[in-house]
N, C-alpha and C positions, 0 to 999 in steps of 0.2 A: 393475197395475204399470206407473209409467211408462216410455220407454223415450225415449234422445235421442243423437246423433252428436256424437264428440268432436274435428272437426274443425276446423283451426286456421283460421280466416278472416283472420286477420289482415293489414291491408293493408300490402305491401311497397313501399317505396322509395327513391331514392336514397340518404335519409338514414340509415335503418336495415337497408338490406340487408343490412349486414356482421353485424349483431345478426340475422337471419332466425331463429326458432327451429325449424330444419328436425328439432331433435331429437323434437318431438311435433305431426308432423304430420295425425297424427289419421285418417289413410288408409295403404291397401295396396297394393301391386300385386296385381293378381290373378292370378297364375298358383298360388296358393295361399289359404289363407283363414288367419284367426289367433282363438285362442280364448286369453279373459285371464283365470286361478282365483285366485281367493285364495289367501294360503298357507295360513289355518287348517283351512277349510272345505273349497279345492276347487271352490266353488261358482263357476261362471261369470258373468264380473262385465264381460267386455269379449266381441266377439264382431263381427267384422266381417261386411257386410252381403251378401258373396256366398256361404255356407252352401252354399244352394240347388243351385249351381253343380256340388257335389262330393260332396255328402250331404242323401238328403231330410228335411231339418229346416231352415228358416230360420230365422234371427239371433231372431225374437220368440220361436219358440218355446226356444228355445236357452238364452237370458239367464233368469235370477235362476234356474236351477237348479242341481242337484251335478253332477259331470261323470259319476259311477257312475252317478245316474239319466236321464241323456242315452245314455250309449255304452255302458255295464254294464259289470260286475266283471271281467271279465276284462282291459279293456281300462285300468280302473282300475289295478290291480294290475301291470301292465306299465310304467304310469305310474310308481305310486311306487316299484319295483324301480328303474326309470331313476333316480330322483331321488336314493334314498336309498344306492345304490352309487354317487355321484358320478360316475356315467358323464356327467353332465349340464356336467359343468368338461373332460369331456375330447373325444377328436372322433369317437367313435363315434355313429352314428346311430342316433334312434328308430322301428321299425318297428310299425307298430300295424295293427288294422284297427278301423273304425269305423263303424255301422250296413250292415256289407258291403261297405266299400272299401276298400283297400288306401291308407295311406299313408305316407312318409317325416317324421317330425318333429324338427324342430328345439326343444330345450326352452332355457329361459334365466330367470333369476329379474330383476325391475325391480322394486323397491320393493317393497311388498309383495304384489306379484301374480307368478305365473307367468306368462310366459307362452311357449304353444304353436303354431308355424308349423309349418300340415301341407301337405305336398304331394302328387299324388297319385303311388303307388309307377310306375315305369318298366321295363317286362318287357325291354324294348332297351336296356338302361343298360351299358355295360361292366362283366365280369365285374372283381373285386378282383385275379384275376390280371394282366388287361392293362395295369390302371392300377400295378400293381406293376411290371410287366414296363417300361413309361416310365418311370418313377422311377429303375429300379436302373441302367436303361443314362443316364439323366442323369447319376446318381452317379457312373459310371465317365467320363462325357465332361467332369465339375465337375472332377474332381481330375490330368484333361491341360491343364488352363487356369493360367496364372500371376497374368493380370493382372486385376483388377474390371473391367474393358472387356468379356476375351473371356467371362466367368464370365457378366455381362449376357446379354450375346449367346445364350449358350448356357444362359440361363433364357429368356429369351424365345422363342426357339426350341421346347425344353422343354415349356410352358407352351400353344406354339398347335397342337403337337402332340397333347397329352392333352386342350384344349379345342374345337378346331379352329375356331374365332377368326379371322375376316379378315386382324385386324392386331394385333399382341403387342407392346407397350412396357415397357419398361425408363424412369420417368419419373424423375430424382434433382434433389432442389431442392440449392438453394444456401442461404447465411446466414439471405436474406429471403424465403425459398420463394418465389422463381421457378426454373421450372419447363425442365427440359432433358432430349428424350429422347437418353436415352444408349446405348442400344442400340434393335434392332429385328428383329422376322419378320413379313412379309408377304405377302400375295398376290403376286403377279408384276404384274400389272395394277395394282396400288394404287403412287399416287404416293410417295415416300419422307418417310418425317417425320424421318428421323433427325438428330440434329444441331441439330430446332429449339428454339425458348425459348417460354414460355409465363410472363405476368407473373404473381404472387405472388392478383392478383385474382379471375383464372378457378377456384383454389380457396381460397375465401375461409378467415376461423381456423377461426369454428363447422363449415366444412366437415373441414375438419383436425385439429379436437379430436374429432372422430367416428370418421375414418382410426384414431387412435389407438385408440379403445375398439372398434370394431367392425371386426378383420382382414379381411373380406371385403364385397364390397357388388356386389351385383349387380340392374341393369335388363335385362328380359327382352323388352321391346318397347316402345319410344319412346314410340310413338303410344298407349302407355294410357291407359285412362283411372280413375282413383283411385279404389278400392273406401273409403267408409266405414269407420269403427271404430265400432260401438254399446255403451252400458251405459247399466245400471238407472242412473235420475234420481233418487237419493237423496245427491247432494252437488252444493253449490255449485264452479265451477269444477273437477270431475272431469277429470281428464287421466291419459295414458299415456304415459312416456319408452319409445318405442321408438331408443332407442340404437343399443341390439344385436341390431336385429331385422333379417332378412334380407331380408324381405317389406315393411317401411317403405317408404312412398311417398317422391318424389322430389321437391327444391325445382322447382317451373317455372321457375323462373331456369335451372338448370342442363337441363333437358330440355330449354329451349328451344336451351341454347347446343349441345349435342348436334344437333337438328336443326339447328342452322346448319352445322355439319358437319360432315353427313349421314351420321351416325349409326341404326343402328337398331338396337342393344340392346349394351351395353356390360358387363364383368366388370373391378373394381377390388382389388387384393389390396396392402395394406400391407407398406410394408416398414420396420422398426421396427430401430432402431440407437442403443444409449446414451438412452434412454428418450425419444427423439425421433426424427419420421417425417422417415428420410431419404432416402424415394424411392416409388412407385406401382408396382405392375404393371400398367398401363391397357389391358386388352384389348378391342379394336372391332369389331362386326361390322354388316355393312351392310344386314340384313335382321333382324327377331324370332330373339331364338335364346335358347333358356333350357338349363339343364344341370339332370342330376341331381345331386340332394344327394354322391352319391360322386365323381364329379366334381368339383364345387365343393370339395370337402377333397380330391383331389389335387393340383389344382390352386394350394388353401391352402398345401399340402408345399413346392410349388416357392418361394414366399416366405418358407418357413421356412427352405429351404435356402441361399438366398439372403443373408439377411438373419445368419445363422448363420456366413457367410464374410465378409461386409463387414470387418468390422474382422482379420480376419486379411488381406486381401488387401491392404487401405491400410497394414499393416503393415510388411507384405512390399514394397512402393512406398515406404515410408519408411527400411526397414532399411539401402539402402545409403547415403542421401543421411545418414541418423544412423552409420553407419559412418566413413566419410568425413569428417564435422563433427569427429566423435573423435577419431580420426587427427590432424586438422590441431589440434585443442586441446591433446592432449598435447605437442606440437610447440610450437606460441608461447608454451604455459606455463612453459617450461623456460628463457627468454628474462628474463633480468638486467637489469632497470633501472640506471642509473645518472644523476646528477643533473645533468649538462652533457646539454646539447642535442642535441651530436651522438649519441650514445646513444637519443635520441627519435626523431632521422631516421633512425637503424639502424633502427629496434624496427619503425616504421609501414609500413618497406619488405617488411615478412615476409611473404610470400606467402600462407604459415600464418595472416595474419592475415585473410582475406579469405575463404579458405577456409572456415573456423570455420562460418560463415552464407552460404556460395557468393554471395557482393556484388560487386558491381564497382568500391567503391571504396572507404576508411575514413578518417575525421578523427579527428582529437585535438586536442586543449585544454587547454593544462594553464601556467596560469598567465600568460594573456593570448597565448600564440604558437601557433602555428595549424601543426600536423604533418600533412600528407594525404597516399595515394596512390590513384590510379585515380582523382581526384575531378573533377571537371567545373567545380565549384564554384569562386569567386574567395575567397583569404581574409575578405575581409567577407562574402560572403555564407553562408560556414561558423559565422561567428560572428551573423550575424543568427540561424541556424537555430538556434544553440545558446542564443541568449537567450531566443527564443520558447518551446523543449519546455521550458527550464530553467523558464521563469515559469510556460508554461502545461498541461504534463504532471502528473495528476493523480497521480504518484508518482515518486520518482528515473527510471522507462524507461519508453519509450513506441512500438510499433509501427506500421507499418503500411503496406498496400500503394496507396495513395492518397492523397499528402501533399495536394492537392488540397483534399480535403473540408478539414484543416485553414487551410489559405492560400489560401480560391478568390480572392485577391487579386492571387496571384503564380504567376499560371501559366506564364510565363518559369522559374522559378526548377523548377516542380515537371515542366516535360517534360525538364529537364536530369538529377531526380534524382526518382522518380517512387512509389520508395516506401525507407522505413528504418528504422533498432533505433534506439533513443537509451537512451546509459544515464549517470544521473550520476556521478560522481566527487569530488564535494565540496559537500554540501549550502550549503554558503556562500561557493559561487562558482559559473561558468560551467564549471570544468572538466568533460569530459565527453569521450565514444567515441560516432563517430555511424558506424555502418556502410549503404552506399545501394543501391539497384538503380534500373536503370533504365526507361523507358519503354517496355511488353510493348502495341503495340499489337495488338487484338483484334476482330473481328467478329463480332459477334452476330446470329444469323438468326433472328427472330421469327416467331411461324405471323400474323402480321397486328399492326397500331399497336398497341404492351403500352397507351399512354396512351388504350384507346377500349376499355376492358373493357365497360363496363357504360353504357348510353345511356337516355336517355329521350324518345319517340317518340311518335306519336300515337293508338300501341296499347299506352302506361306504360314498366312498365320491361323490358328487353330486355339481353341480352347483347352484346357483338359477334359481327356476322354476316361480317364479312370477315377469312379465313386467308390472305390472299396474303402473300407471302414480303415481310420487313420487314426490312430491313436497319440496322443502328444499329452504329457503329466507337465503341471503348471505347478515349480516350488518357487519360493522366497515368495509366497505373496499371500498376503492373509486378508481377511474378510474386509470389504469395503466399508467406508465410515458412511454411516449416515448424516445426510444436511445436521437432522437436530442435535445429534453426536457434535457433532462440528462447532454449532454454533454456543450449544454448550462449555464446551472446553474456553469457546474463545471468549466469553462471557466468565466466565469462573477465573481465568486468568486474566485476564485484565481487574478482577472483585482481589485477586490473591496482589496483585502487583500494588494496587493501591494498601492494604494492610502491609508490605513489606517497605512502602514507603512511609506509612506512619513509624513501623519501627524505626526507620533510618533517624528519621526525625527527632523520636524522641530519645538515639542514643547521641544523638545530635546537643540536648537538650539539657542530656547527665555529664555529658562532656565537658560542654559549658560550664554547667554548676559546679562541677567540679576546679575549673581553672578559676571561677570566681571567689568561690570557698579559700584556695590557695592564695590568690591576689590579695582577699581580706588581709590573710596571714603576713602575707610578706609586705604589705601595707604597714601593718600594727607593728613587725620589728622595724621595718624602718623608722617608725616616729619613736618608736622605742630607742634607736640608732639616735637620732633628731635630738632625744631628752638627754642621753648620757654625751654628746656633743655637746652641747649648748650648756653643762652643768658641773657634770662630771671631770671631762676633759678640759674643761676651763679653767679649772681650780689649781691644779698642779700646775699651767702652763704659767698660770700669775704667779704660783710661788719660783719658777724658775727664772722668771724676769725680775722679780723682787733679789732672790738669792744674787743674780749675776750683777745687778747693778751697784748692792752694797759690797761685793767683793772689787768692782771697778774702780770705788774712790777708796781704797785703802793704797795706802804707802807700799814703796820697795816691791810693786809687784812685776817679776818679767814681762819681758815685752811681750813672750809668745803667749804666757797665760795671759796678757790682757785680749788679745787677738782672738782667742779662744770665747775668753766670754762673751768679745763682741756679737761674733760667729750665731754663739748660746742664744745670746737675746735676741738676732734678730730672724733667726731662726722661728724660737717663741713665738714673736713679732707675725710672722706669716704663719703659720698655724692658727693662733687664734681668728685670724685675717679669714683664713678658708673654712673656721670652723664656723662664723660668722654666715660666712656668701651659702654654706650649706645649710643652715639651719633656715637663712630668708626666702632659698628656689623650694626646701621642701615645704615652707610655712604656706605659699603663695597658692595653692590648689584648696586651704583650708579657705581662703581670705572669705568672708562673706559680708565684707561693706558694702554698702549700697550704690548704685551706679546714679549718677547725678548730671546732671548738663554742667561742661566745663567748660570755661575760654581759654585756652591753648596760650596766648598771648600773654594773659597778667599771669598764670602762672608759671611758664616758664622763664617772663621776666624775672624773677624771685630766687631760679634757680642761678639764673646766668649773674645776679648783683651779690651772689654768693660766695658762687667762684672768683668775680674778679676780684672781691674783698680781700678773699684771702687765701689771693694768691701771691707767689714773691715774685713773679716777673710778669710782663706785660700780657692782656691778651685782649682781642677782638672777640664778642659775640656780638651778631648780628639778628634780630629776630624779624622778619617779613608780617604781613598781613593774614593770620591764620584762625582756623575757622573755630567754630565751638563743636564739640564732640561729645558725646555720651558714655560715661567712663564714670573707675573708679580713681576719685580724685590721690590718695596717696598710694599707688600705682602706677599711675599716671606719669608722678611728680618722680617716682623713684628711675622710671624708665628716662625720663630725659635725663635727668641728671647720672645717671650712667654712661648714655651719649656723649652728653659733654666730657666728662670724666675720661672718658676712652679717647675720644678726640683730643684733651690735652696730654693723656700719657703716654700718646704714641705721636706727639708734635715733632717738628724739625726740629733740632740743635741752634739753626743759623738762622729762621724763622719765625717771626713774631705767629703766633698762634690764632689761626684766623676760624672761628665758627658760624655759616650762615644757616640758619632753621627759616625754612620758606614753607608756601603753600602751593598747589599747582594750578590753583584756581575754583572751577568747576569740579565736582567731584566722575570720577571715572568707574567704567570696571576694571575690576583687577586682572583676569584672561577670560577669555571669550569660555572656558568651563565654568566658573563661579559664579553665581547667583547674585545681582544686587549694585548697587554703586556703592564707591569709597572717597573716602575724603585722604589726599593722600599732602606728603607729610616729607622732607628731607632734610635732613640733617649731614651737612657737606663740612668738609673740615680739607685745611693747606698739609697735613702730618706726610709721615712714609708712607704711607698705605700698605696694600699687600698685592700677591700676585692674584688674580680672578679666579683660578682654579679652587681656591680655597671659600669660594665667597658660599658656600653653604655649609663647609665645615665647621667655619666660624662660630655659628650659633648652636653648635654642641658642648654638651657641657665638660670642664676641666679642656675643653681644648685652648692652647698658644704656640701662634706662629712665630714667637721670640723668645730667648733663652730669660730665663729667671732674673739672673744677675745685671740686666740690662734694662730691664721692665717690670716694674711690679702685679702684684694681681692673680688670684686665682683660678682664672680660666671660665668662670660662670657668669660674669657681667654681663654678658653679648647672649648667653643660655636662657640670664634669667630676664633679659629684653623678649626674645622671643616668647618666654611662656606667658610672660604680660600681653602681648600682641593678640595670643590663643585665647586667651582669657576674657578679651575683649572681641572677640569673633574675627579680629583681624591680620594682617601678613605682613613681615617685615621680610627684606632682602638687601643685598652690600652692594653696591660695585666701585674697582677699587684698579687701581694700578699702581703698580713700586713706584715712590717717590714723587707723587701727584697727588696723594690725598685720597681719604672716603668718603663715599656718600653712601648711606642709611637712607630708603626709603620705607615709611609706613604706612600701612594703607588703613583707617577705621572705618566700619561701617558708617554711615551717614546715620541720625538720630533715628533710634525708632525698628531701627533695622537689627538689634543685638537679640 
């Protein structure tokens, strides 16, 4: 059987450090050994190289066998009791004995292997009462604590008590994991770390996605040196994820930054919050120090308990700032917009307003004018800010405690106002609510340069070796918003956008009334226009046609003065004519007869025995089979007979006068936009017609496509067809070509339908 080491050689540097696959490093520390079984078999399949060390059997002879026939049944059997009561997912530990040693195991399942980290048992290990007896009096000093500071404090404390630890940290990252210890217990003699920052580097992601999967990790002596992993050589590229192994060997990047310092054996314990690692328990000591596996899970507890209070304790630090915010929103909420300005400068002056999100200042915008208070800002450059979040905000609001990152242009502008909410107001415009804080300068004490993690040197790659104290001042950025801040603002703003659209509304509404008020107006002079037409101006036009006529039959009068007066009268003549056609389109909006069932047929027979009557030369009307409609009968009567009328005054010369009025049958829609069926209607005629271009001009009023002198009529006949069409819910339209004749189609709603 061959046998070969699954150790990772793989060469590290600057460009792939951050990628290091520290998860299968392929060695151990040695203060323990590890045995890797298959899960079917059992059979020992991995088997690291210090055996010897702890039990007389070495790694060859060890490998490709069963574990019963290595250690025997009894110890088998112990095994899969462990396994198969799932004591293995929880934190009790394995005690075994093996070819007559005593020792502590750790079991854990990878892949398809088990595997087994044994250590050897500890006759000196504190008894489960003492390690209880720490715990219980923690418990009672966790719940004297209020704030996440002191509760820190009094883990780490805790923790170098039941470990006895040089130095006990409390590490809590921030957004971009860098690093801050936030508490401390230490020796007396040891220099203080509290307070310092550590940049996002020193623990790289692959370091941090491990944190995650594997709660505890402990180095037992710096200076070791890396035990082998062996298995049978019957796979290409064979490897071991030791993840979740205790015993896993260490990157030398990071051992190395350890001894820079001077570190000699460290204990790491997760602390996990909202399914992300929001802090370390980093315990140091300055000589080799290993613990017992009981130990180790007491000390695991203090992170549980820990981590167990986080979010109640950030809670309790938020409850009254989200009290407070409440308070002051019920308060400005109850606050009445109105549409004059002054009303705006009440509103912005609300103290409640500011409150809401504890700001130092707030703008408003609303319709080009600029309401602040507490603001620093000059009206333009309120309105610069609000063009920019408005174009360049990834949705109506936009946070943030470092205007900076977005404008490193205008750094004037962002020490003045240093972080804000932005919320819109009218997607199609600049209105908007911008609430501000200001510039929270800050110092930050770094354990040495964050920008000099990781160096390359003349012995590769290296960590940084210098912790001297590193000072770095943090301007343009002012206090962070709190969640309830936030969702306040967004909540009040969206309460204020609705009150700015009722105003719209109701100036929407005075608007209206106002052009209606007006309409009344110029309504009532028109019919007032209507009475002095139809009374006034009638009067003189008869005595002008009376004067010219008796001047006509008098004797010896010139040729030109008779010309003249012909001129006169029939001048007259067409004035009264238009004074006429105007008084009957504006009368036709009053009309309030009542709509009746008509038959199309008998009465515009009636119209057509009219016309032929009396007429002085020949003409054809034809009427077709047409239907009954729902109308106002003398309406009706007057719209055909304009038809016809139109159609004989605009006849051929050479042309006897031909008029057909047909039905189309079945009733139709009128375009696939309108609503409904119509009974449709054509009135076709042999006349000049006109050119098509004009086939919608036609039916405006005072319009003619022919000179005066050639055709009579005042331009409203074809106007006052259409408002009759309207009147009756229905649509007329022409189509027409020079010297072939019109057709007039009408469409009426079908009965029932108006």
């Amino acid at each position: 059987m061959k046998i070969k080491d699954i150790v990772n050689r793989d060469l590290v540097n600057l460009t792939n450090c951050e990628q290091e696959p520290i998860h299968i490093p392929g060695s151990i520390q040695p203060h323990g050994f590890l045995l890797g079984l298959k899960l079917d078999s059992f059979l020992i399949d991995y088997c690291s190289g210090n055996t010897l060390d702890f039990i007389e059997a070495s790694h060859t002879m060890i490998l490709g066998k069963r574990f019963e026939e290595v250690f025997g049944l009894e110890a088998m059997k112990s095994l899969l009791d462990y396994i198969t009561t799932q004591q293995m997912l929880s934190s009790s530990l394995l005690k075994m004995t093996l070819l007559g040693c005593e020792f502590v195991c750790t079991v854990h399942k990878s892949g398809e292997v088990y595997i087994l980290e044994l250590e050897p048992g500890n006759p000196h290990y504190k008894m489960p009462n003492e390690v209880y007896d720490h715990t219980s009096q923690f418990l009672t000093y966790m719940h004297s604590t209020h704030s996440m500071q002191d509760l820190c404090s009094l883990v780490a404390k805790g923790t170098r008590e039941v470990t006895g630890y040089d130095r006990v940290m409390i590490y809590r990252f921030d957004s971009h994991y860098n690093g801050e210890v936030y508490a401390e217990s230490r020796r007396d003699d040891l220099e203080p770390f509290l307070g310092l920052h550590y940049p996002h580097t020193d623990i790289p992601a692959q370091a941090r996605n491990l944190y995650m999967k594997n709660l505890l990790r402990i180095i037992a002596d710096i200076d070791y040196t890396p035990v082998p992993v062996f298995t049978v050589d019957d796979e290409v590229g064979k490897n071991l994820d030791l993840s979740l192994s205790i015993l896993r060997s260490t990157s030398p990047i990071h051992v190395q930054y350890l001894h820079n310092m001077g570190v000699g054996a460290t204990l790491t314990i997760s602390l996990i919050y909202k399914q992300k690692l929001w802090g370390l328990i980093a315990c140091h000591h300055y000589s080799p120090k290993n613990l017992t596996p009981e130990i180790k899970q007491a000390a695991l507890l203090q992170g549980h308990f820990i981590t167990s209070q986080i979010g109640l304790r950030q809670s309790q630090e938020e409850y009254e700032v989200s009290r407070k915010v409440n308070s002051a929103f019920d308060k400005i909420d109850t606050f009445n917009l109105s549409a004059d300005k002054e009303s705006f400068g009440e509103f912005i002056r609300q103290p409640e307003l500011l409150q809401i999100c504890n700001a130092s200042g707030v703008s408003l915008i609303v319709d080009g004018n600029v309401y602040k208070n507490g603001v620093v800002h000059s009206d333009e450059e309120v309105i610069f800010l609000a063009d920019f979040l408005t174009e360049h905000s990834i949705s109506t609001s936009f946070s943030t405690d470092k205007l900076l990152n977005q404008l490193p242009n205008h750094k004037s502008l962002c020490e003045k106002t240093a972080g804000l909410i932005y919320h819109s107001l009218d997607l199609d415009s600049n209105n908007c609510i911008i609430w501000y804080r200001p510039e929270t300068k800050s110092e930050v004490l770094w354990a040495g340069d964050p920008t000099k993690s990781i160096t390359l040197d003349k012995n590769g790659l290296s960590p940084r070796n210098s912790f001297n104290l590193w000072k770095e001042i943090v301007d343009c950025t002012s206090k962070p918003w709190f969640q309830s801040e936030l969702d306040a603002t967004a909540s009040y703003a969206f309460s204020l956008q609705r009150q700015l659209n009722m105003i719209l509304v109701m100036k929407e509404e005075e608007k209206y009334r106002t052009l209606s008020e007006m309409l009344k107006e110029a309504n009532a002079e028109l019919e007032n226009i209507n009475w002095i037409s139809s009374h006034d101006l009638q009067e003189p036009l008869r005595k002008l046609q009376l004067i010219s006529s008796h001047l006509l039959v008098e004797q010896d009068m010139p040729p030109h003065v008779i010309d003249m007066l012909k001129r006169l009268n029939f001048s007259a003549e067409r004035m009264q004519t238009l004074l006429a056609d105007i008084l009957q389109y504006a009368r036709l909006k009053n009309n309030n007869d009542p709509y009746e069932v008509l038959g199309l047929e008998e009465l515009i027979k009636v119209i057509s025995d009219d016309e032929v009557e009396s007429s002085d030369f020949q003409i054809s009307i034809t009427i077709g089979k047409l239907p009954k409609i729902k109308g106002i009968k003398f309406l009706v009567k007057q719209l055909f007979a304009n038809l016809i009328s139109n159609s004989l005054k605009y006849a051929k010369a050479d042309l006897i006068p031909k008029i057909e009025i047909l039905s189309s049958g079945a009733p139709r829609v009128f375009t696939p936009h309108v609503d409904g069926l119509f009974h449709v209607i054509t009135v076709q005629d042999n006349g000049i017609g006109f050119d098509q271009e004009y086939a919608e001009s036609i039916f405006n009023i005072f319009t003619k496509l022919h000179i005066s002198s050639e055709y009579t009529g005042s331009g409203i006949g074809l106007a006052l067809c259409k408002k009759i069409m309207q009147k009756h819910s229905g649509h007329i339209k022409a189509t027409s070509a020079v010297g072939v004749g019109t057709t007039i189609t009408l469409y009426f709603p079908v009965a029932g339908k108006l």
